[in-house]
N, C-alpha and C positions, 0 to 999 in steps of 0.2 A: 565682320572679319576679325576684328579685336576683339569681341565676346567669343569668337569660336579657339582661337590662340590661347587666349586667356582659361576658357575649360581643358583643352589638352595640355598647358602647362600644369594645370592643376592637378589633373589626374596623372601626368608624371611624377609629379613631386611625392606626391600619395605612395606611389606605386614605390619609390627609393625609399622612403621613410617607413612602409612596412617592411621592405626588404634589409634594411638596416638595421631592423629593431623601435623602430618609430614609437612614438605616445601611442601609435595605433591597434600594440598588439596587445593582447587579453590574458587575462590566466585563464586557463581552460583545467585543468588540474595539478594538484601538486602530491608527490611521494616523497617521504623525508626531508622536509624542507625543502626541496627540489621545483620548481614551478616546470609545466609546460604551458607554454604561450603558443600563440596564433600565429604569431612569425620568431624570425631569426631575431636572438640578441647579441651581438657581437664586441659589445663595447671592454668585455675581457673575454680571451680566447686563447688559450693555450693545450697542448693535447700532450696526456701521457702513453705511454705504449705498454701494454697487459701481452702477458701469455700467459696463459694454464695449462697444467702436467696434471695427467693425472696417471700415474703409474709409468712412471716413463715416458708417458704418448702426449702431445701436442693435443691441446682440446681448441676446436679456431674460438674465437669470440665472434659471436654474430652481427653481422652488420642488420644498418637500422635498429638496433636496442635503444630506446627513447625518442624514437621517429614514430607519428601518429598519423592518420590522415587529417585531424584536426589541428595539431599540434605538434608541439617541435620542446621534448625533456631540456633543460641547459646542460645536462648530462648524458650523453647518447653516441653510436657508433653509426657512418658511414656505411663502411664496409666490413668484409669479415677479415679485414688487413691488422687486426689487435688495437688499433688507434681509438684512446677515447677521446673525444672531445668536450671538454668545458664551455659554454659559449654564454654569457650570463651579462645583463646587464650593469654589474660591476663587480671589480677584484671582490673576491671573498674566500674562505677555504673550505674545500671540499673534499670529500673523500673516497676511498675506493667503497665503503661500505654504502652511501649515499647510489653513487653507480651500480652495484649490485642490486640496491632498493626499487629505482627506476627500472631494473631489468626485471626485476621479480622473481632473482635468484638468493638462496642463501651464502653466508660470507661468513665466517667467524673464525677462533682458534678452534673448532672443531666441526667446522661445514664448510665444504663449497661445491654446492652445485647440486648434485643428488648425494654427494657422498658423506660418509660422518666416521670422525677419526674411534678409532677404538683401541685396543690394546696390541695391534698390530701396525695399524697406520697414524699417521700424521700427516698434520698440514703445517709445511713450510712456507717463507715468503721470503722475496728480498728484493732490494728494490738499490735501483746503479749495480747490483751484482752484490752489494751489503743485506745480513742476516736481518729480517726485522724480528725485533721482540716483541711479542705483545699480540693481541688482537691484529688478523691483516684488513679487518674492517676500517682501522683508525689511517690507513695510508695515504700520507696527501695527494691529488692529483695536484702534482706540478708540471710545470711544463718542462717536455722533453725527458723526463723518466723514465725509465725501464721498470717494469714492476713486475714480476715471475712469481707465480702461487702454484705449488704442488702440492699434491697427494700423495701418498705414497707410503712405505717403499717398491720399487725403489726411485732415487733421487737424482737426476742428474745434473749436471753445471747448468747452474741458467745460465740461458742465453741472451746476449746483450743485444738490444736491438741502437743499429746504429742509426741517428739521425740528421 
């Protein structure tokens, strides 16, 4: 009866320790520095909020973006609710370009998505509702951000998502 307690405790323990991020999970692939593992790593977890314009219109961001049936991106979307999630076995910095890589979408000052700025369009970004300069590839995912990328024109107020 102790032998039999003693293996169901065991394979409890197992079963939290993959689900928490345990020693027990794998690299299975990695994009941009980015690992996907075998199970969840949660031991830094914080989530930015994305929206994209493109020409005025709301484009959703897809849920499950760096969800595999093998694996699980540290960079990846739930839902099509704009929420990305960071979930990584520890603090480190990452980026919206990093995200986009795991999605296997383009990102740059003059890409996003299918689109490519020309003499008529551009891509803006901003991020708490402030202008980024620069590349929107280099954009931290922090937590609780708001981060608005359009195309365009034309351009409207991003919209703040509230947390």
């Amino acid at each position: 009866m102790v032998a039999i307690i003693a293996v169901v405790f065991m394979g409890i323990a197992a079963g939290f320790a993959l689900l928490s991020g345990g020693s027990s999970s794998k690299v299975i692939a990695t994009v941009d520095g980015v690992h996907c593992e075998s199970g969840e790593r949660l031991d830094y977890h914080v989530h930015t909020h994305l929206t994209l314009i493109e020409e005025g219109q709301e484009i959703p961001v897809p849920g499950d973006i760096g969800i595999q049936p093998d694996c699980l991106f540290w960079l990846h979307t739930h839902s099509a609710n704009g929420i990305l999630h960071v979930e990584a076995p520890e603090q480190r910095d990452f980026t919206l370009g990093q995200f986009f890589a795991v999605w296997g979408q383009p990102l740059s000052e003059t890409r996003l998505l299918d689109r490519t700025a020309d003499a008529s369009h551009e891509i803006q970004a901003t991020v708490n509702g402030q202008p980024w300069e620069g590349d929107p590839a280099g954009i931290p995912l922090d937590d609780q951000t708001s981060v608005v990328i359009q195309y365009g024109p034309p351009f409207v107020p991003p919209p703040q998502y509230t947390w």
